[in-house]
C-alpha positions, 0 to 999 in steps of 0.5 A: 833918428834913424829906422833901425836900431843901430848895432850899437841898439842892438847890443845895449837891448839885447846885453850881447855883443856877438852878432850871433848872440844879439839874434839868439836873445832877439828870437828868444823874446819874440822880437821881429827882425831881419838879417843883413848882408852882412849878418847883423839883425835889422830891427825896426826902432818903432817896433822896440818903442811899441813893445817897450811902451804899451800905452802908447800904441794901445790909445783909442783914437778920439773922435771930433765933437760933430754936436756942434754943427747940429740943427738949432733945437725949434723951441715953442715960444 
């Protein structure tokens, strides 16, 4: 898999074939890009994943159960 959206990406997301066109449709939906020598759009894949897939960038992050490593509770006998 590669970093960037492939023109091919590109054309298929935005439903535009022209260069052009394909960064219009990126700017009017707020999508992050650079251009290219060449004039193509750079688009980062993780960023369309993110965008296309809000769960899984919103997860909390779970913290480890450290009660394990506590000191043994002194019960009176």
């Amino acid at each position: 898999m590669s970093l960037f959206l492939s023109r091919d990406d590109l054309r298929e997301l935005s439903g535009r074939h022209q260069r052009r066109k394909v960064t219009e449709w990126l700017r009017e939906n707020g999508y992050r890009f650079d251009v290219a020598a060449d004039g193509w759009p750079k688009v980062l894949a993780a960023a369309v994943e993110a965008r296309l897939m809000p769960s899984a960038r919103k997860r909390k992050p779970t913290e480890p159960d450290f009660s394990v490593y506590a000191a043994p509770s002194k019960k009176a006998a």
